[in-house]
N, C-alpha and C positions, 0 to 999 in steps of 0.2 A: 442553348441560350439560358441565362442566366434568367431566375424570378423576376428580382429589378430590371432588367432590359423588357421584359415580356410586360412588364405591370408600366411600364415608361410608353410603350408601344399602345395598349391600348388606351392608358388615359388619352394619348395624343389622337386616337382613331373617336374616343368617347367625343372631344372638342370639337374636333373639324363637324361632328354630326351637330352636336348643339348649337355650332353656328350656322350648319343651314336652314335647322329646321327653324332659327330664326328670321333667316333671310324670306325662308317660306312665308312665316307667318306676316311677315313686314308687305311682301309683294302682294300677298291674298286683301289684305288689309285695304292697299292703295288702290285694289281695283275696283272695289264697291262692288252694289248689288248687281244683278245680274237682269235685264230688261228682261218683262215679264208679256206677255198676251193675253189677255183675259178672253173668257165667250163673247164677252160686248163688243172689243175691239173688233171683233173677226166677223159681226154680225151688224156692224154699221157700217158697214160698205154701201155707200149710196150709190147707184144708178141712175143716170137724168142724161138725154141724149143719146145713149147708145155707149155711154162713155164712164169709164167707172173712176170716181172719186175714193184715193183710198185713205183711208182716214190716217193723223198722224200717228198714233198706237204702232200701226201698220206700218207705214212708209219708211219707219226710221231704222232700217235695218233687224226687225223684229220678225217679222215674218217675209220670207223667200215667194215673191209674187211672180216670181219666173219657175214653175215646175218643172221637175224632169220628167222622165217619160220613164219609168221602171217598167220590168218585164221577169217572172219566172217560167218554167216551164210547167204546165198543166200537173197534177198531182194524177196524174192516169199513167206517168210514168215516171220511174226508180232517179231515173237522168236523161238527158239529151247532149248529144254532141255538138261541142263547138269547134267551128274548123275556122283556117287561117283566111278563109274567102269565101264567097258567097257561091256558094254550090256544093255539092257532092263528090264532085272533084278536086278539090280542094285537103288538104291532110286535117285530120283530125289531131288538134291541140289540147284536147281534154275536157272536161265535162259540166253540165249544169245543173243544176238542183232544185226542185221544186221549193226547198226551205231558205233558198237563196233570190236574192232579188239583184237586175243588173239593170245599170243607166245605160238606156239605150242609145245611141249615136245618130243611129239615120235607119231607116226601112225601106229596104232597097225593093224596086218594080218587080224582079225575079221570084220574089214570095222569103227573100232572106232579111233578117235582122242582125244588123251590128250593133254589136254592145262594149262594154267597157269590159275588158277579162284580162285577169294577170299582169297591171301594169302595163297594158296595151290595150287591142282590140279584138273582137274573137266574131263571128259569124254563128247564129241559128238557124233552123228553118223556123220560118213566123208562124206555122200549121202548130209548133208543139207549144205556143206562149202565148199568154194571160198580160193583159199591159191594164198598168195604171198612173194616173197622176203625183208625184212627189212633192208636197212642199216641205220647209226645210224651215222651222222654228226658230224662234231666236234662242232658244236654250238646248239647242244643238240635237231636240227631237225633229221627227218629222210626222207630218200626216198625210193620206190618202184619201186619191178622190179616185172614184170611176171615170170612164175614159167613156165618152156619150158620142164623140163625133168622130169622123172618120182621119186617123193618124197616118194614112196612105202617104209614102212619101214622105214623111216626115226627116228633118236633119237636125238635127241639134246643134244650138246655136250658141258662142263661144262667151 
């Protein structure tokens, strides 16, 4: 290839970038600030009745008032096996990780846990895992809470 073909070729590679990082800048622009949560928000939740009032801050898609149910396994061991069903019978599909945390699905009567694993679903036994509360912020953090009452049974709801 010729100098001039090669020096044609990338001005034309240089523009097509200039114009996206345009189109970038134009899109970030239009979408404005990013709703925020402050301490106060999350600590004006009033109680009256039995019944919890959640203030606007809250309500307006800022923070995730429906928690999931996370779960790793105990750091007393390396890994734990996740199998394709709920028992020991069942094949083992590969492993869990104490550094890792999974949405659980349901906690099944047998003493097993289904959780979210690989684009599907996978099975623990409940004896090797640590469960806690998820909520899901509006700036795409999340935070934990302790799990106080009994999760026995639990399904996760769609």
């Amino acid at each position: 290839m010729s100098k001039k073909t090669i020096s044609t070729i990338l001005n034309a590679i240089m523009a097509v970038l200039t114009i996206g990082i345009v189109v970038l800048v134009v899109l970030i622009a239009k979408r404005g600030p990013k709703p925020t949560v402050t301490e106060e928000d999350l600590t004006n939740v009033v109680v009256s009745n039995n019944e919890t009032e959640i203030p606007t801050a809250i309500s307006e898609n800022k923070i995730d008032m429906e928690p999931d149910i996370v779960c790793s396994p105990d750091k007393s061991s390396t890994s734990v096996n996740v199998r394709s069903g709920a028992g020991t019978d069942y094949e083992r599909i590969g492993s869990a990780y104490p550094d890792f945390e999974y949405v659980v699905l349901s906690i099944k009567d047998n003493g097993w846990t289904e959780i979210e694993y690989d684009d599907g679903n996978g099975f623990i036994s409940s004896d090797y895992l640590s469960y806690q509360y998820r909520y899901e912020l509006g700036d795409g953090t999340y935070t934990y809470e302790p799990i106080t009452d009994s999760i026995e049974g639990y399904k996760k709801s769609n």
